[in-house]
DRENRO-811802 format. One record per atom (N, C-alpha, C): x negated, y, z. Coordinates in pm, whole numbers, padded with zeros to 5 digits, always signed. Atoms other than C-alpha are relative to their C-alpha. Example, Ala and Ser with C-alpha at 12.3 -4.5 7.8 and 13.67 -1.06 7.14 Angstrom:
BEGIN
-00089-00119+00000-01230-00450+00780-00090+00120+00000+00082-00119-00006-01367-00106+00714+00077+00109+00073
This chain:
BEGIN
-00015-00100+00105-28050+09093+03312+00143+00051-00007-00124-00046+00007-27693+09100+03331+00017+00083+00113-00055-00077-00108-27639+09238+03673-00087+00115-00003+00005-00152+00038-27848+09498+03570+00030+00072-00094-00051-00018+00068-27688+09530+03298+00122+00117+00058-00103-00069-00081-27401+09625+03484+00023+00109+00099+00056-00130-00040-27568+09852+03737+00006+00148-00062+00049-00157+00071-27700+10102+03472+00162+00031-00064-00123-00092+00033-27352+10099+03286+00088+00099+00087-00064-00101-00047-27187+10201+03572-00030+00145+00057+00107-00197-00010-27496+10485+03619+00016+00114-00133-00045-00049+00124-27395+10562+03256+00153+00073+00017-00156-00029-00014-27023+10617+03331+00000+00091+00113-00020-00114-00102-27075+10826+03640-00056+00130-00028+00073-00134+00028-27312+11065+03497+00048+00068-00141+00013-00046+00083-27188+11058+03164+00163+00054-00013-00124+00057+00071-26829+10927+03100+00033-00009-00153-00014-00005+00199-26681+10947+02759+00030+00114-00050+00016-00208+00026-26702+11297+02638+00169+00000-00105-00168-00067+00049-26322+11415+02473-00108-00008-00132+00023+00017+00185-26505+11473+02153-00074-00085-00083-00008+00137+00045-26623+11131+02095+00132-00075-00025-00120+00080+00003-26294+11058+02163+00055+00028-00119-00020-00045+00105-26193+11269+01898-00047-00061-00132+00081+00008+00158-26443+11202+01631-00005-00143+00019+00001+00111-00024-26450+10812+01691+00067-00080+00005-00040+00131-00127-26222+10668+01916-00046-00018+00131+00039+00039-00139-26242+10477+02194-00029-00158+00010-00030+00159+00002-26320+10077+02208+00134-00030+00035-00090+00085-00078-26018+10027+02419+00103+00022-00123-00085-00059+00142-25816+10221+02089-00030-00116-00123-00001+00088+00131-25982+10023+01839+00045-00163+00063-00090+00123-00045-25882+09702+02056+00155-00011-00029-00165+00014-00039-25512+09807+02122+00017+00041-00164+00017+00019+00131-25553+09845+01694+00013-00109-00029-00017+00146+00048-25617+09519+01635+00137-00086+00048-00114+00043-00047-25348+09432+01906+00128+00000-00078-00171-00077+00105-25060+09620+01725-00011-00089-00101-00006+00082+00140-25174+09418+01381+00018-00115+00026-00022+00134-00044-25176+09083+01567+00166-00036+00024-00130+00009-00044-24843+09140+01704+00098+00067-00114-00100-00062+00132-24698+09321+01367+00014-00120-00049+00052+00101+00128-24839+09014+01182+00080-00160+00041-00002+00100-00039-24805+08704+01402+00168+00017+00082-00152-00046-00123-24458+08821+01627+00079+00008-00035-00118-00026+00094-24130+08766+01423+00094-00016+00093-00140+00028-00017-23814+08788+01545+00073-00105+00009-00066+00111+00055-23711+08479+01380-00058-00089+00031+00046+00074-00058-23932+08272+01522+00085-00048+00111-00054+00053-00114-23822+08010+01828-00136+00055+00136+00156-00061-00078-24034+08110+02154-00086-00082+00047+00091+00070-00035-24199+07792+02151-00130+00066-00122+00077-00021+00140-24366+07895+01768-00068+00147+00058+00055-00151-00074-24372+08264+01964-00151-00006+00071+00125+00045-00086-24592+08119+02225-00142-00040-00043+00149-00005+00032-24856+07938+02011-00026+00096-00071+00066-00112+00120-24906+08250+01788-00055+00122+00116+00060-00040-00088-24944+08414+02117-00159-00070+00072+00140+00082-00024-25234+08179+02195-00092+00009-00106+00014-00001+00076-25310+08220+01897-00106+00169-00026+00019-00173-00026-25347+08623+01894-00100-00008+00068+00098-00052-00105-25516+08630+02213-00175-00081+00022+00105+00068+00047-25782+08397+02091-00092+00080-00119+00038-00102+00099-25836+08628+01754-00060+00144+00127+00042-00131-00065-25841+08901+01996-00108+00010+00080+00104+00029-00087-26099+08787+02216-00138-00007-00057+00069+00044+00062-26331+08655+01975-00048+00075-00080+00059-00096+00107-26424+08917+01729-00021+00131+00117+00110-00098-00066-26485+09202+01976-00097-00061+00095+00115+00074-00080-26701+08971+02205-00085-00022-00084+00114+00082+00063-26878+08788+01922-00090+00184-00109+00064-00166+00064-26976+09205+01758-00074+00051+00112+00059-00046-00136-27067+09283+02143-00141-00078-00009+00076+00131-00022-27268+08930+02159-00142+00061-00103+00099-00077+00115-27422+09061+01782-00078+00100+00042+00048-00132-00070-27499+09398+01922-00112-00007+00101+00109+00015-00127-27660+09266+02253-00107-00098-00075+00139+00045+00044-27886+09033+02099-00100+00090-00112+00070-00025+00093-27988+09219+01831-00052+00196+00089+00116-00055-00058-28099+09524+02103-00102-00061+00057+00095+00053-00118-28260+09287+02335-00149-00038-00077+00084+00022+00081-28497+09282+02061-00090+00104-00043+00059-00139+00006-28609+09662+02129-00011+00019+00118-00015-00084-00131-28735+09812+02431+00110+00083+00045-00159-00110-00106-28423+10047+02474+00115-00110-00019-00136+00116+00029-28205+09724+02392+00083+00064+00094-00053-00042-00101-28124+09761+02764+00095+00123-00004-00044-00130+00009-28044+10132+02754+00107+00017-00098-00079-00048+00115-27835+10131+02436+00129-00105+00021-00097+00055-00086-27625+09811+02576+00052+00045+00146-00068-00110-00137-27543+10030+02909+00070+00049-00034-00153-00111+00065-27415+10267+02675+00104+00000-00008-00118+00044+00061-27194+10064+02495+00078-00052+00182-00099+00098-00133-27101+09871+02852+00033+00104+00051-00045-00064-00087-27039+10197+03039+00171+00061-00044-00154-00064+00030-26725+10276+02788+00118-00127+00021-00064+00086-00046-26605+09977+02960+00082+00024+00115-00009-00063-00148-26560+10169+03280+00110+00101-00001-00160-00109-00026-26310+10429+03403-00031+00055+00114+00060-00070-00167-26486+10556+03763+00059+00168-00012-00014-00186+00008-26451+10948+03642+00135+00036-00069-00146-00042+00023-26128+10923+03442+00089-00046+00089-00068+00059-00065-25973+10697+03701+00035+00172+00094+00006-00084-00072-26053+10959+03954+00051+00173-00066+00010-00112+00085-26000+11259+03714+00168-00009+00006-00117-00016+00020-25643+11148+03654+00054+00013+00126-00071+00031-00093-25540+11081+03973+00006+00143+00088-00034-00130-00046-25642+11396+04128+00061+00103-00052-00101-00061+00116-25462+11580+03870+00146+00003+00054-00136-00039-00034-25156+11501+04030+00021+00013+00132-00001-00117-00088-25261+11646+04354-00029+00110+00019+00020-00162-00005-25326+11956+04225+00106-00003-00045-00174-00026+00072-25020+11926+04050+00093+00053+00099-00119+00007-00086-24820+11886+04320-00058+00119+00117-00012-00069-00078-24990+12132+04548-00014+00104-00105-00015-00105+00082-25015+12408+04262+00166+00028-00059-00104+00004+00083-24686+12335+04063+00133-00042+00066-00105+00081-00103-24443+12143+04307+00008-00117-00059-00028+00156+00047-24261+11817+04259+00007+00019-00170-00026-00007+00129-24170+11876+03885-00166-00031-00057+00103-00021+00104-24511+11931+03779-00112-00150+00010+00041+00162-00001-24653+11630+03999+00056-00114-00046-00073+00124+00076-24364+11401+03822-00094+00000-00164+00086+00025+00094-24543+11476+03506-00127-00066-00042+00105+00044+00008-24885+11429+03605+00003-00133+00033-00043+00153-00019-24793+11100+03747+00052-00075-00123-00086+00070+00084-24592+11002+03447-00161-00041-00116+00128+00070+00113-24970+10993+03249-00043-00125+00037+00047+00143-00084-25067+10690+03513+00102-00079+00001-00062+00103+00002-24796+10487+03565+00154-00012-00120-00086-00012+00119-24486+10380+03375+00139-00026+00084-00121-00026-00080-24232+10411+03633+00118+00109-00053-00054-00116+00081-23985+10687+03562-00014+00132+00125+00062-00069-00084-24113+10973+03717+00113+00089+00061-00104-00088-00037-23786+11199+03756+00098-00114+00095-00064+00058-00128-23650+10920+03987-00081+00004+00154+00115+00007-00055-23966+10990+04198+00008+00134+00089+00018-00085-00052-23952+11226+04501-00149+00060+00053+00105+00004-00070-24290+11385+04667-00074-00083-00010+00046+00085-00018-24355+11113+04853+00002-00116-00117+00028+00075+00081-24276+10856+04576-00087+00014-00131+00123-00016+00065-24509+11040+04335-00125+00001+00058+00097+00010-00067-24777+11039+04608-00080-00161-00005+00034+00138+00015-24747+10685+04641-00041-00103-00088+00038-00013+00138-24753+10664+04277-00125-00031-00033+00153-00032+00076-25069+10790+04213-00095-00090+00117+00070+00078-00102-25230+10606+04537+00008-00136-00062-00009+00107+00035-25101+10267+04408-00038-00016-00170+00036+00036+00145-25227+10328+04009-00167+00016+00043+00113-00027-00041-25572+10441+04203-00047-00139+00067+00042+00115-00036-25604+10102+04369+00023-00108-00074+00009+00129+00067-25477+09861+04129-00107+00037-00124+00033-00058+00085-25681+10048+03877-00137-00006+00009+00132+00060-00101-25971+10025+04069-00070-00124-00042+00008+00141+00029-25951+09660+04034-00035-00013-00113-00017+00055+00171-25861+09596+03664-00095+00075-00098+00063-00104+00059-26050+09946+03547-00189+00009+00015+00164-00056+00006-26397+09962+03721-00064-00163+00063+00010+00151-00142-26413+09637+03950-00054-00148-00130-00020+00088+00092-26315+09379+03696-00115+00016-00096+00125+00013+00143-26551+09476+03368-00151+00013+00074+00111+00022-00019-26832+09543+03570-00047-00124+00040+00031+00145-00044-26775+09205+03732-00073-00089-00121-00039+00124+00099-26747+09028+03428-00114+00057-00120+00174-00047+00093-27072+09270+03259-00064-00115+00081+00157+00083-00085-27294+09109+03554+00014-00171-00050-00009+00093+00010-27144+08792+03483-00029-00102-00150+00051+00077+00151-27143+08718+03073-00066+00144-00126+00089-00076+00046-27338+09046+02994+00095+00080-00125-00094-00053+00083-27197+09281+02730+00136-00067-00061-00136+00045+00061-26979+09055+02559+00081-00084+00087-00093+00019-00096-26842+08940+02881+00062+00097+00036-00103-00125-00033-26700+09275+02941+00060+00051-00081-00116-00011+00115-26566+09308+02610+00105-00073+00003-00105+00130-00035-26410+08963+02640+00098+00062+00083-00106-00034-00093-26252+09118+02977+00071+00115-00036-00044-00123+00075-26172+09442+02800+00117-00007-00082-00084+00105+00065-25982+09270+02537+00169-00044+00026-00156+00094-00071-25763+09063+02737+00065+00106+00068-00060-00091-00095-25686+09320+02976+00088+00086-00076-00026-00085+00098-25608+09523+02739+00168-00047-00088-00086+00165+00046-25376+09232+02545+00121+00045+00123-00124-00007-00140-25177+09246+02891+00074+00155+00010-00084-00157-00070-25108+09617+02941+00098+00038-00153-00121-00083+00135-24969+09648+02566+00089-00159-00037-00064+00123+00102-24807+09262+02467+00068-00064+00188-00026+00082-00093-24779+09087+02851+00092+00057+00095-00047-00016-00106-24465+09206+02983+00167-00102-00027-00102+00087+00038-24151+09060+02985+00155+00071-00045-00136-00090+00073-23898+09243+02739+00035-00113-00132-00020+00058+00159-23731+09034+02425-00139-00011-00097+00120+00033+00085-24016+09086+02225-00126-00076+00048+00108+00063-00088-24298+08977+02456+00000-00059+00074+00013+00087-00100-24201+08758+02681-00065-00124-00048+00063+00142+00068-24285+08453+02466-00177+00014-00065+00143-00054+00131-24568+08616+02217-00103+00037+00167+00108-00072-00098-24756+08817+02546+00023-00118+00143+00011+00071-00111-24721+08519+02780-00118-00076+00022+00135+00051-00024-25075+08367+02708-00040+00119+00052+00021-00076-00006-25190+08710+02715+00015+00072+00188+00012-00022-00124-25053+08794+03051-00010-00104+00132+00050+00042-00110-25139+08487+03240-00141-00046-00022+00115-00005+00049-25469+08466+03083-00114+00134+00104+00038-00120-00084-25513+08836+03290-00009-00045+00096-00012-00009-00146-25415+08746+03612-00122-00094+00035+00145+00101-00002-25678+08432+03576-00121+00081+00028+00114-00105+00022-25937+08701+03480-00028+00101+00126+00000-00102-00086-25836+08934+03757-00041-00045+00148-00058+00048-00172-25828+08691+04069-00115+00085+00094+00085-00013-00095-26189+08745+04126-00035+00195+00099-00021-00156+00016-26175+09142+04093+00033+00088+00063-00170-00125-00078-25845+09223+04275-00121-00042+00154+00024+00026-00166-26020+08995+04604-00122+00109+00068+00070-00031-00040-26349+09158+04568+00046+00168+00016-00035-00174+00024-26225+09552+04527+00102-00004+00158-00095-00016-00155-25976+09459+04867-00133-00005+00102+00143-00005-00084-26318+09371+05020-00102+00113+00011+00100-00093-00006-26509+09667+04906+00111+00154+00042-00109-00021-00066-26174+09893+05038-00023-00001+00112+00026+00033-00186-26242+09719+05399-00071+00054+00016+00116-00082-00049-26560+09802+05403+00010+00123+00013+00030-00206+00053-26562+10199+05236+00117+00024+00146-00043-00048-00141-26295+10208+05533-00054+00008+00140+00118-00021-00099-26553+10171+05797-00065+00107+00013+00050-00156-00005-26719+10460+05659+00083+00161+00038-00066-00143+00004-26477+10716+05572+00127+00033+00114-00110-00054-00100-26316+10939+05894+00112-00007-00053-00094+00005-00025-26002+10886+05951+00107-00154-00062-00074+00128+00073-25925+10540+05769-00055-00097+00126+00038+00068-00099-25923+10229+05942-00003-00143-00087+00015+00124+00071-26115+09888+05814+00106-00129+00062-00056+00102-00071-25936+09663+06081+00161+00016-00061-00119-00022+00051-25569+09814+05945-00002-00061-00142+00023+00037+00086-25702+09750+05627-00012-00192-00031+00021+00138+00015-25785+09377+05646+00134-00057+00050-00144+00070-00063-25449+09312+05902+00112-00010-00163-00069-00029+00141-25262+09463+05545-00033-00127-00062+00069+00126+00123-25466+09231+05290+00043-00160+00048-00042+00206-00012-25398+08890+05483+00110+00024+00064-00111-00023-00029-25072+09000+05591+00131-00026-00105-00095-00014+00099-24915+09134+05242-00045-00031-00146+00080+00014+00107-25139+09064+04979+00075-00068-00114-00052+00096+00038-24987+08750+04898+00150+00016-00067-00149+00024+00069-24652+08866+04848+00033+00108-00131-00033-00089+00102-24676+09134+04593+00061-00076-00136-00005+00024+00127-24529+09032+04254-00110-00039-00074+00127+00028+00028-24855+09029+04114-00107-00080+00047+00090+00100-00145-25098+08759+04236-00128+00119-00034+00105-00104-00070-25373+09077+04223+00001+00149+00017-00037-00107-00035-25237+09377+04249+00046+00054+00149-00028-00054-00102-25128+09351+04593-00103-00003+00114+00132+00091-00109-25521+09234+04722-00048+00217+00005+00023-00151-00044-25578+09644+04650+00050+00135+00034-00084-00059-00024-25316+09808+04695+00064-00020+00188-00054+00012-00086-25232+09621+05027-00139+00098+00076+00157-00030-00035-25646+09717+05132+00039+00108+00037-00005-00123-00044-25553+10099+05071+00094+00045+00085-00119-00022-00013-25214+10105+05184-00031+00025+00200+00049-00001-00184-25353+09983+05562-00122+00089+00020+00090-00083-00051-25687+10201+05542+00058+00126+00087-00043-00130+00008-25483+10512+05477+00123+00007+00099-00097+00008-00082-25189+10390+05708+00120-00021-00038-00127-00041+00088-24928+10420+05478+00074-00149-00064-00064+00084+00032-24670+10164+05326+00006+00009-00163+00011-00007+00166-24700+10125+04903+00097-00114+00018-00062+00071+00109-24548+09930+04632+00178-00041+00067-00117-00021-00028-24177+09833+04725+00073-00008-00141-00100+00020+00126-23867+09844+04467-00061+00126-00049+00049-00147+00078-23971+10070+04197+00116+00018-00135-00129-00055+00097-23731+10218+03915-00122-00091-00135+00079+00016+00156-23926+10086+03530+00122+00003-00133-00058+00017+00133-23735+10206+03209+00163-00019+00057-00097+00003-00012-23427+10257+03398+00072-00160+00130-00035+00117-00107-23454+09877+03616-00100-00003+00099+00071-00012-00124-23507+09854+03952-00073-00128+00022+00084+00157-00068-23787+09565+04054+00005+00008+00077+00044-00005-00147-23814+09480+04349-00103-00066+00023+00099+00031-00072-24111+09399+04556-00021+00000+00126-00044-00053-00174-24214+09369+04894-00133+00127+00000+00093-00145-00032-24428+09685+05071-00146-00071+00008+00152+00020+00010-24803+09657+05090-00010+00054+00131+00025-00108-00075-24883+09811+05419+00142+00033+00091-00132+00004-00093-24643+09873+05758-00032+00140+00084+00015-00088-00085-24719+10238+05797+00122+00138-00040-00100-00112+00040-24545+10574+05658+00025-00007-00169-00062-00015+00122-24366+10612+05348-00028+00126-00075+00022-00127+00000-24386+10972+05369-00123+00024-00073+00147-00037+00031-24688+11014+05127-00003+00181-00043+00030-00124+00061-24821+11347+04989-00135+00016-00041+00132+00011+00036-25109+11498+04803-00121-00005+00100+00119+00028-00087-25329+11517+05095-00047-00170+00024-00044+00123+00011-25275+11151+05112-00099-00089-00119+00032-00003+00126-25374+11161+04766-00163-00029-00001+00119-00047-00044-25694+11278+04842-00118-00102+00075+00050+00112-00104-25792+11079+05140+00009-00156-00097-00011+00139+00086-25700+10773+04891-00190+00018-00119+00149-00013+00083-26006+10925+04651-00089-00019+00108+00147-00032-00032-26255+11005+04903-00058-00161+00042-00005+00131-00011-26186+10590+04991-00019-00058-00139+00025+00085+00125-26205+10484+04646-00163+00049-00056+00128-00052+00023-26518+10705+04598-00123-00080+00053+00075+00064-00098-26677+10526+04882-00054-00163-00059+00031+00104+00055-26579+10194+04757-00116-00024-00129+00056-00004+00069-26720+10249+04456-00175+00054-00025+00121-00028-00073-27027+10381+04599-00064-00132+00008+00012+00132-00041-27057+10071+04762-00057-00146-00112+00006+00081+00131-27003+09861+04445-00140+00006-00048+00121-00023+00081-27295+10045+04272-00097-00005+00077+00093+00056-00092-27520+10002+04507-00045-00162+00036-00015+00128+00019-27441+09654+04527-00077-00058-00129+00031+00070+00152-27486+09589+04163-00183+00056+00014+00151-00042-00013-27827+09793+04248-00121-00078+00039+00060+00100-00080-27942+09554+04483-00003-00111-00082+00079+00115+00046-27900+09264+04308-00082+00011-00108+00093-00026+00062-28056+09418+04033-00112-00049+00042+00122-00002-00040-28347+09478+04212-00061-00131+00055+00021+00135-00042-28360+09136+04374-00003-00084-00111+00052+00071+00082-28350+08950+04064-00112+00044-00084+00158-00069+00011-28656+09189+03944-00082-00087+00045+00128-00030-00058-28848+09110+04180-00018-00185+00022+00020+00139+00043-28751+08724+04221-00042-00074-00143+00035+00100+00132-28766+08673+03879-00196+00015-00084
């Protein structure tokens, strides 16, 4: 039930997505999450605290946070599964878990940018995806940009919640929703959050392991299909560089695309004025551009193809076994 669960949401999210004027008149789950976030961290996150007291209120938080939109999901799903459209009306809710059409929506955005507007206009569009600083960002480093928020994004955005629908059914993809969520606004490491967002962000990476490996796997493959990529470049990348990214899963999809497409990602990047460093993903050209861009979608398209089809199948196989 779950993995078809997960199926139809993501048939929900491709056909439907989340319409702008829901967004409007509503919200968004991930809004009313990063809501609760902000009050956890207004409430529980002092200053004056030591960052051991920081830490359990961070455990603390990300426990509150977990627990009340899962256990309303949990409410929700049992109390359709108790109607013939249960199914149908839990898709719903699970498909605004997803990101397949905005992922893709944003990203090409800043290859029209950049072939309509020039660099200036693609630093902008880039600056909606990542949090780099975009005016340190030439061409190629906004190319690469948007290629590397398209593959880790992949992962954490469409990969991950559907995983984790098939796996603990609506309120397993809230749960992962949640946390993830938790990480991108509390889990980084500035004065305020390093102590408070440190459950929070290794709580993610836990969540992510399975996600990042399988989305580098479905990457290999969609590179088999689509002219001009190459699966074997792709896999040499993944057990090559994977390992060394900063991130223990960010570099399982990023390294995947980096070798399909040929090209070299991630590297020192500018954030808020400091340079990180990292090592490269990929031992091909630097030189990216929107065409680049492009060829990165029609590979993530694929993958994701792939995915849903997947989730289709086992659908159908536990149908028919069960």
């Amino acid at each position: 039930m779950f993995v078809l669960l997960a199926f139809l949401s993501l048939l929900v999210e491709l056909g439907l997505g989340y319409p702008d004027r829901l967004v409007r008149a509503i919200g968004h789950p991930v809004i009313w999450i990063g809501q609760l976030i902000s009050f956890l961290d207004t409430t529980l996150n002092r200053a004056t605290q030591s960052d051991a007291s920081r830490r359990i209120c961070g455990v603390v938080a990300l426990i509150v946070l977990i627990a009340i939109p899962a256990g309303i999901a949990f409410f929700l799903e049992t109390l359709f599964s108790l109607s013939a459209l249960g199914i149908v009306a839990s898709a719903l809710l699970g498909s605004t878990l997803l990101a397949q059409r905005s992922l893709a929506s944003h990203v090409k955005a800043v290859a029209d940018a950049l072939d309509r507007g020039g660099l200036q206009a693609g630093r902008r569009a880039v600056s909606q995806i990542v949090g780099r600083d975009p005016e340190r960002l030439d061409e190629a480093g906004v190319s690469r940009a948007a290629i590397e928020s398209l593959a880790e994004n992949f992962s954490d955005g469409i990969v991950a919640p559907a995983f984790w629908l098939g796996i603990g059914g609506l309120a397993g993809g809230v749960a992962y929703k949640a946390a993830n969520t938790a990480d991108s606004m509390i889990g980084h490491r500035t004065p305020r959050h390093e102590a408070f967002g440190w459950a929070a962000a290794r709580f993610d990476d836990l969540i992510n392991l399975p996600a990042s490996r399988l989305t580098a796997l479905l990457l290999v493959v969609a590179a088999m299909i689509v002219p001009g990529a190459s699966a074997a470049n792709a896999w040499r990348s993944v057990w090559r560089d994977a390992s060394k990214h900063r991130s223990p899963n960010a570099g399982w999809p990023e390294a995947a695309m980096a070798g399909a497409l040929g090209l070299s990602l991630a590297g020192p990047r500018v954030y808020g004025g400091v340079m990180v460093e990292d090592a490269t993903m990929g031992d091909g050209r630097r030189e990216a551009n929107a065409a680049d861009i492009r060829r990165a979608l029609r590979l993530y398209w694929t993958a994701d193809g792939l995915m849903v089809v997947g989730f289709g199948v086992l659908a159908g196989l536990g149908y028919v076994l069960g």
